[in-house]
N, C-alpha and C positions, 0 to 999 in steps of 0.2 A: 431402758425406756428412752426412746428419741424425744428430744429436746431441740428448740430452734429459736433463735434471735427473730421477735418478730417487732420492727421498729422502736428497738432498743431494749424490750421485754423479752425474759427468759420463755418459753411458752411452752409446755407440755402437748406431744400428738400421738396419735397410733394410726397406722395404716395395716387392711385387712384386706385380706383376699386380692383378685386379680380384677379384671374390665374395664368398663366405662367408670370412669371416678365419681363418687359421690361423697360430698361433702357434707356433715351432718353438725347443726350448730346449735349448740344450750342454749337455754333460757335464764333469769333469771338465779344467779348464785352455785346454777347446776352445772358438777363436773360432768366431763364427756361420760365419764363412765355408767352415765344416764340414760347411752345409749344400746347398751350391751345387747338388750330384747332385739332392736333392729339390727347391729351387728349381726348377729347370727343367721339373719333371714338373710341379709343384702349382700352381705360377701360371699353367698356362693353361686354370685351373678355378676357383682361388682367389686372394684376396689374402694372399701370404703375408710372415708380419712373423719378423723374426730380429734375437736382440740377442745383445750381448756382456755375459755378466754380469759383473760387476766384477771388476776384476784384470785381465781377458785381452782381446787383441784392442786394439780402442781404444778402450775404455771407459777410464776413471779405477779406479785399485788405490788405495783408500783406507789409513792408517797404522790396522789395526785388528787385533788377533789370531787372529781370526776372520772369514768371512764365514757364517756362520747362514744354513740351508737358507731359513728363513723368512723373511728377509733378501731372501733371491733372486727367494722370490716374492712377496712386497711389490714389489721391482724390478721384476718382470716386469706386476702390476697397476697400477702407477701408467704404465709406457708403454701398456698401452689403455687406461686414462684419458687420457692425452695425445695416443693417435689417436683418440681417438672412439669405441672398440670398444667395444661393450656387453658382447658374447658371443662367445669365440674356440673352438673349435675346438684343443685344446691337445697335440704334440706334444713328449714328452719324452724324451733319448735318456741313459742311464747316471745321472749326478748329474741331470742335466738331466727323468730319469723323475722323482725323486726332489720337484725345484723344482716339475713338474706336480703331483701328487700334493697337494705341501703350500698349492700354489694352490686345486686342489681344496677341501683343509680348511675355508683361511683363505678367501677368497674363492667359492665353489660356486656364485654365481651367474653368475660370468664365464666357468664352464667349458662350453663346449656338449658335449665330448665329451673321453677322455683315449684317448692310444696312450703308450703305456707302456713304451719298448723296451729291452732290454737294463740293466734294472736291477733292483731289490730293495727289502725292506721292511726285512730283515733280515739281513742279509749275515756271512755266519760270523768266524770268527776269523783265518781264512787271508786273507779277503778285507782285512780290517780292514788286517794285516803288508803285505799288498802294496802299496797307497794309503800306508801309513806310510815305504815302503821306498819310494817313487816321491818323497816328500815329502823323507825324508833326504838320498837319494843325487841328487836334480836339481842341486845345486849345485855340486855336483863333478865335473861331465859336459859335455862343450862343448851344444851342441844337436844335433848328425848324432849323438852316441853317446848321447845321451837318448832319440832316437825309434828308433836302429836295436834298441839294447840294452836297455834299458831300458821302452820302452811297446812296441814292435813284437810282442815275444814273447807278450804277453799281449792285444792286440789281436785280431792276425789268424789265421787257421786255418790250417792245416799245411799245406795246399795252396797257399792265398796265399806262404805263408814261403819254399814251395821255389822259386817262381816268381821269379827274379832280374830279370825287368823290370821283372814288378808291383811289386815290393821297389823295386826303383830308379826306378819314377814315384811310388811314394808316398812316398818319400824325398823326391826332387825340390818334390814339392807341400809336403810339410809345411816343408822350410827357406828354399822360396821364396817363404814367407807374409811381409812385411817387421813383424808385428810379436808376434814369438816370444812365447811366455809365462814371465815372469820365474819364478825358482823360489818368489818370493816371493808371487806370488799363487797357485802350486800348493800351499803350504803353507794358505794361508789359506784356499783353499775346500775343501782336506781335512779341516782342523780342523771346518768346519762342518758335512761329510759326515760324520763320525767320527760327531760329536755328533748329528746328525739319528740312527744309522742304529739300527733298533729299538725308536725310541722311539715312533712314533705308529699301532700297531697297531689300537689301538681306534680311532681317527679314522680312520684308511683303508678299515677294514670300513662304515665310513658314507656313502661317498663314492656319491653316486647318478648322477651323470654314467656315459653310456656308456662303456662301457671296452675295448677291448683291450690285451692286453701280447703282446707280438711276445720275441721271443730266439734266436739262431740256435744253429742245433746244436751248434756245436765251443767256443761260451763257456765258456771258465776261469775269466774273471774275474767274471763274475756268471753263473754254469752257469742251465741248463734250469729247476734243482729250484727257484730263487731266483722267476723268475718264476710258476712252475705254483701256489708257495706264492702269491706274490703275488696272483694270477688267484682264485686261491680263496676270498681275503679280502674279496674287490668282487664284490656282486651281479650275476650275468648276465656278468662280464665275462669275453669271449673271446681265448684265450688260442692261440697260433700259435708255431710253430719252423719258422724258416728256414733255407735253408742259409747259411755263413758263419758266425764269431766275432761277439766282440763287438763289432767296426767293421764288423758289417753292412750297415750304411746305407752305407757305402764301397765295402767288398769285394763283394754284392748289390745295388748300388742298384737296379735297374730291379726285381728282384722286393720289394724294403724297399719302391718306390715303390707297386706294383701294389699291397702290400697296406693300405697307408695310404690310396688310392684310394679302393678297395673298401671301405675301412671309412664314410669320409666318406661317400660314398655314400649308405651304408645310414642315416645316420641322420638320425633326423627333425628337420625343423623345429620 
């Protein structure tokens, strides 16, 4: 499994297939390996790159009290500095919009294009409690009543919930991932989620890279209104509601795929 120094952090990646590069970046405590559904569609059009950012997965969780949005995308620029990549093609899902975005910022030459899924510029108050309450209460939860009770409710759409097998293969996937996320690095990328969120409104209206932001209709945790605002803020940038929560790219993948597709597509060289 490749491995790479990224500003001093161990960081876990995989690179797939051949093409234009696509960068595909978690959310919220989620290893890459969250992205396997789009894996399989995208790499047999692209070369697609998936990292662990720090804390989760099998990257290295550094002793620090925070992990900084900007932090993440510094992370994420120094691995294509490390493959070669000039210009990626940047896919961001929840926290993970958030790290695109601020690559955008910092970096806007590396970005060929941004998908934007399921996250926010500015995330209300409720939003804020619930990341807080995810961050307090992970410690005192085995792992099966962390995802059942805890993130499941707020994930997936009512229809997925009712669905007892659905419920019982996503279960299955997530606890037979062998390397859980400590509650300690949920804490530490909330803090830096916290701190990013509404702070860089005027640098995201700036953002000239192509854009879509995608969100599926039943989102609670980052609703419709969060991206439509977001969409608004980026020139040109095309804005979509899917069916599915906010584990869209899970609970839709084949339509999450199609419309990631379709996007790359369209944009130019």
């Amino acid at each position: 499994m490749p491995f790479a120094t990224l500003n001093g952090n161990r960081a876990h990646y995989e690179v797939y297939g051949q093409g234009d590069p696509v960068l595909l970046v978690s959310g919220l405590g989620g290893p890459a390996v969250g992205w396997l559904l789009q894996v399989k569609d995208l790499s047999a059009r692209y070369q697609v790159i998936t990292l662990d950012n720090r804390g989760v997965g099998e990257s290295e969780m550094p002793d620090l009290p925070s992990y900084p949005t900007a932090l993440l995308a510094d992370d994420a620029a120094v691995l294509l500095d490390h493959l070669g990549v000039t210009r990626a093609h940047v896919v961001g899902a929840s926290m993970g919009g958030t790290i695109a975005m601020e690559l955008a910022i910092r970096h806007p030459r590396r970005v060929r294009s941004l998908s934007i899924c399921c996250s926010w510029a500015h995330g209300d108050a409720r939003f804020v409690q619930v990341v807080r309450a995810w961050m307090g209460l992970s410690p005192h939860l085995s792992l099966e009543d962390r995802f059942r009770h805890l993130l499941f409710p707020w994930l997936y759409s009512p229809a997925f919930l009712a669905d007892e097998t659905a419920m019982a293969d996503a279960l299955k996937r997530s606890l037979a991932y062998p390397f859980p996320t400590r509650p300690e690095a949920l804490a530490r990328q909330g803090e830096g989620l916290i701190a990013w969120n509404g702070t860089r409104l005027k640098e995201i209206s700036r953002i000239k890279a192509p854009t879509q932001v995608l969100v599926g209709k039943d989102d609670i945790l980052t609703p419709p209104a969060f991206s439509r605002a977001l969409a608004g803020m980026i020139r040109d940038a095309r804005f979509r509601i899917l069916p599915g929560a906010h584990a869209f790219l899970l609970e839709e993948a084949p339509r999450f795929n199609g419309a990631l597709l379709e996007f790359l597509k369209g944009v130019r060289k």
